[in-house]
C-alpha positions as a printed NumPy array, in Angstrom:
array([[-33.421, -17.056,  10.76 ],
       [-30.155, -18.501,   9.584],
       [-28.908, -17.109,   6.093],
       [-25.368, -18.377,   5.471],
       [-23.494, -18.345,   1.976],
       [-20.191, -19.934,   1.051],
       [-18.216, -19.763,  -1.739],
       [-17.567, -23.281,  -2.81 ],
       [-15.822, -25.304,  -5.292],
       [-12.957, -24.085,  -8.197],
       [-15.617, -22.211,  -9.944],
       [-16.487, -20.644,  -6.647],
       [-20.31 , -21.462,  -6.608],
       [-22.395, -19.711,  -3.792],
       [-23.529, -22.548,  -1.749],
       [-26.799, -21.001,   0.712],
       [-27.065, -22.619,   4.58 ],
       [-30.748, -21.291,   5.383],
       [-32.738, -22.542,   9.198],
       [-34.668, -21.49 ,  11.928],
       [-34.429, -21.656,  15.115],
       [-33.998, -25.186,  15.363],
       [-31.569, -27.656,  14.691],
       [-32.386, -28.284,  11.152],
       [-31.003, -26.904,   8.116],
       [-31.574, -26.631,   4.153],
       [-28.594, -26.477,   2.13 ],
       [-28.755, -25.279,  -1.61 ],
       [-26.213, -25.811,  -3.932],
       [-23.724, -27.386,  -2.159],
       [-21.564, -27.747,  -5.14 ],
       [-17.99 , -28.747,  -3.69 ],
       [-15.614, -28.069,  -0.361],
       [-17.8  , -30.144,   1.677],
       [-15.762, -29.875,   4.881],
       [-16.473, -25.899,   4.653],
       [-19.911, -26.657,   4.693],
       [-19.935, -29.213,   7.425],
       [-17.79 , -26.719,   9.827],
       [-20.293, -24.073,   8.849],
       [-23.27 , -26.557,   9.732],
       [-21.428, -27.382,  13.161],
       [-21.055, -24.198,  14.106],
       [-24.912, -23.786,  14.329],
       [-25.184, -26.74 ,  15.577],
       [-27.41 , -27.754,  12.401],
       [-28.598, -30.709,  10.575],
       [-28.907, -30.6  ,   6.855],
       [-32.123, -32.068,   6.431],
       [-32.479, -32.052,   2.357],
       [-30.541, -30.283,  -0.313],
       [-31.894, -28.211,  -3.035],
       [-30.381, -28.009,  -6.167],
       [-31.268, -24.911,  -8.81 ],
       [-29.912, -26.977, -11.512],
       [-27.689, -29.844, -12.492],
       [-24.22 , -29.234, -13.306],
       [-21.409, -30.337, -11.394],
       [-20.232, -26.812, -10.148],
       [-23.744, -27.29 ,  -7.776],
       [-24.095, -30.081,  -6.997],
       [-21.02 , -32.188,  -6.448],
       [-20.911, -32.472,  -2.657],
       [-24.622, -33.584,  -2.814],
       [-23.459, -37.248,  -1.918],
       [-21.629, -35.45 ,   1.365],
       [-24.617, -34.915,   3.949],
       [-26.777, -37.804,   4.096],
       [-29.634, -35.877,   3.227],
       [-32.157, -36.213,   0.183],
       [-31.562, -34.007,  -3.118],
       [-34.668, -31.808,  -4.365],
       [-34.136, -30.983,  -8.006],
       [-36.78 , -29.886, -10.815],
       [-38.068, -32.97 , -12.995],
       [-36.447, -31.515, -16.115],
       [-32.677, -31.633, -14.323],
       [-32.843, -34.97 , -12.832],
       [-31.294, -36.652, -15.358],
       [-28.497, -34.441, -14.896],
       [-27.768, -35.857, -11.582],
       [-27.197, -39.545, -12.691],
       [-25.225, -38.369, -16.589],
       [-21.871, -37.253, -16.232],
       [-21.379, -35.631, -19.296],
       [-24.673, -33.896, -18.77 ],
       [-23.711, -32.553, -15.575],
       [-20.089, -31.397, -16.883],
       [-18.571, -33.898, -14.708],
       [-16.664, -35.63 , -17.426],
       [-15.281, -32.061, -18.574],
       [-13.265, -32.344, -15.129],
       [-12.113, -36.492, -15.755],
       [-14.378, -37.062, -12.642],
       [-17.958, -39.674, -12.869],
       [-19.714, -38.115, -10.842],
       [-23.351, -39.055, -10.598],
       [-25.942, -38.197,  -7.143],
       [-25.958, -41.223,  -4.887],
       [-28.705, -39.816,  -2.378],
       [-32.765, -39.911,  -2.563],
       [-33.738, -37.949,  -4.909],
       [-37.129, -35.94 ,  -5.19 ],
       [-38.338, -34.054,  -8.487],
       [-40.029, -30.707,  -7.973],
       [-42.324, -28.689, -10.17 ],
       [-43.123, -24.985, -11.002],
       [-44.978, -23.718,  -8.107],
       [-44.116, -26.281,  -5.61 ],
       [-44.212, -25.11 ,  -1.689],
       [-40.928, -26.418,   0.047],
       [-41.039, -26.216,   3.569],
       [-39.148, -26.706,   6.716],
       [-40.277, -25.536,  10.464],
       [-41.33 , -22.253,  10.07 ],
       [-39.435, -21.984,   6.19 ],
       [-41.287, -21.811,   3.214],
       [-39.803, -21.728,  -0.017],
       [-41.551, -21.862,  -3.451],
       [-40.512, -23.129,  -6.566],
       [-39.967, -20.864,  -9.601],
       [-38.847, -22.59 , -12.837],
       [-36.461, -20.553, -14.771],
       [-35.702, -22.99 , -18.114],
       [-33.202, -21.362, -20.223],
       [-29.509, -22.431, -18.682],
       [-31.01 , -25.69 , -18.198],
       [-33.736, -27.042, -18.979],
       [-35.073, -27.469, -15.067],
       [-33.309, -24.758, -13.841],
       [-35.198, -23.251, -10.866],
       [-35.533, -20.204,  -8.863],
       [-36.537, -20.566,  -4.871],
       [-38.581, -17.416,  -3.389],
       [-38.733, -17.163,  -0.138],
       [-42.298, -17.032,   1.383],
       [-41.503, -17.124,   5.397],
       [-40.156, -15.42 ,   7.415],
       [-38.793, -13.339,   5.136],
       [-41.29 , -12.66 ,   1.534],
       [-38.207, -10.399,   0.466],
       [-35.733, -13.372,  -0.569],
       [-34.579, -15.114,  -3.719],
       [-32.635, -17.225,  -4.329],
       [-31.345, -17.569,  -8.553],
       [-29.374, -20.351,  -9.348],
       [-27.349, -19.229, -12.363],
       [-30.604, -17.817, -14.089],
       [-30.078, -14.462, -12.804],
       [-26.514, -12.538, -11.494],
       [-25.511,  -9.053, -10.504],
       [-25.834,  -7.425, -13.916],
       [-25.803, -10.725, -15.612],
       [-27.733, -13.935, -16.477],
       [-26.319, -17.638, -16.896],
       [-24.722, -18.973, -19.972],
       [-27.131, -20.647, -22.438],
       [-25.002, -22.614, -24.93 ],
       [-24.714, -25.869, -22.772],
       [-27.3  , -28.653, -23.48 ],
       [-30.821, -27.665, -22.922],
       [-29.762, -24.   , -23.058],
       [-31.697, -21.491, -24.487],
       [-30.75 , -17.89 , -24.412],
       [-34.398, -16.175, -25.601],
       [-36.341, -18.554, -23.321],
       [-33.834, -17.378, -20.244],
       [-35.1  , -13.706, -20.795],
       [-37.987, -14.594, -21.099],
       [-38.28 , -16.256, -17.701],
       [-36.336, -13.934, -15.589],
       [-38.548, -11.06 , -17.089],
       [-42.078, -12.975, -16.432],
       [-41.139, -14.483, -13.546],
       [-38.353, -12.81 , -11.533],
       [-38.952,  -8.991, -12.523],
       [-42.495,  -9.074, -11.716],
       [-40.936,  -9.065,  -7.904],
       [-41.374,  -6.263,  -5.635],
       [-38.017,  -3.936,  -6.531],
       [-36.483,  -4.5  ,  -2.685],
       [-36.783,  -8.097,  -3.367],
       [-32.728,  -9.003,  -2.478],
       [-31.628, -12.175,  -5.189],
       [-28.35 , -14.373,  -3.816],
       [-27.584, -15.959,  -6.987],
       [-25.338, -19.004,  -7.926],
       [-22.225, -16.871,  -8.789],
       [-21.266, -13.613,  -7.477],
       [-22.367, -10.931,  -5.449],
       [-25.95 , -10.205,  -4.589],
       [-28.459,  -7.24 ,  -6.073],
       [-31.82 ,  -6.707,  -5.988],
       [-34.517,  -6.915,  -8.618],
       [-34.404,  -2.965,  -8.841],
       [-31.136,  -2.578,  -9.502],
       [-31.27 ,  -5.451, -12.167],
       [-34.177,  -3.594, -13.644],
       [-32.32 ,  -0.866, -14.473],
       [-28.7  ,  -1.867, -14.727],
       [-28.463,  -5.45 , -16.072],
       [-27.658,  -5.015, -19.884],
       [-29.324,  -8.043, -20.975],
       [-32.627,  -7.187, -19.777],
       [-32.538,  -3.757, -20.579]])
């Protein structure tokens, strides 16, 4: 398996290049510096073959329109992709709005590609669709947070649709309730694991 991240954009977003052994590739959050990306794509010879967005603002997704590949977002986010000011594009003078196919996913949802499976955790509380991707195969010890949960952190809530209690209360049903050597690569940052977030992260303390 191919686990790639790049740090991408002016507010330095971790963008995640994940494949097999074949020639096709998921990108999540490719949120800026496209020609990073496609260097990093041609170096394994890979083909993005959809996009997965945690969430909707601009920071992640504002290369989406770069690959020529559908965008998977949750149903409560897609509006994001098509309102600028929604998205924080508009806080940057910029219009942007997602061009490409578009799929909604829901809580629970399998995502799959050759011999990757990913499952859909949503994680409302920095946005309202926010999501969380666990990986199922070939690797159950994977996850991947969006801005829900960082290295002794969690995302902002006081952006539209934000909700600070309801955050909490998702990471701690729904992430924590992970096996401790679980590793998270969230949106910003460095990586942990959901031990060390257990017992070091001073908001869930």
């Amino acid at each position: 398996m191919i686990l790639e991240t790049l740090c991408v954009g002016p507010m330095q977003v971790n963008c995640y290049i994940i494949a097999s052994e074949s020639s096709g590739a998921i990108i999540i959050d490719p949120g800026g510096d496209e020609h990073k990306i496609k260097r990093l794509l041609d170096k394994h010879k890979l083909k993005p073959c959809f996009i997965v967005n945690t969430h909707g603002h601009f920071d992640h997704i504002g290369s989406d329109n770069s690959f020529d590949a559908p965008v998977y977002i949750h149903e409560k986010d897609f509006i994001f992709l098509k309102d600028p000011q929604l998205n924080l594009s508009s806080v940057f003078a910029l219009d942007y709005k997602v061009k490409s196919p578009i799929k909604c996913l829901n809580d629970g949802e399998v995502i799959e590609l050759d011999d990757l499976v990913l499952k859909v955790i949503h994680m409302p509380g920095h946005t309202p669709g926010g999501i969380a991707l666990l990986m199922l195969k070939p690797n159950d010890k994977i996850l991947f947070t969006g801005d829900s949960l960082f290295c002794s952190g969690i995302g902002r809530s006081d952006l539209f649709g934000g909700d600070e209690k309801l955050l909490i209360k998702s990471i701690k049903e729904k992430i924590l309730v992970l096996p401790d050597d679980t590793v998270i690569y969230p949106g910003h940052g460095s990586s942990s694991t959901i031990g060390d977030e257990k017992r070091n992260n001073p908001f869930l303390i």
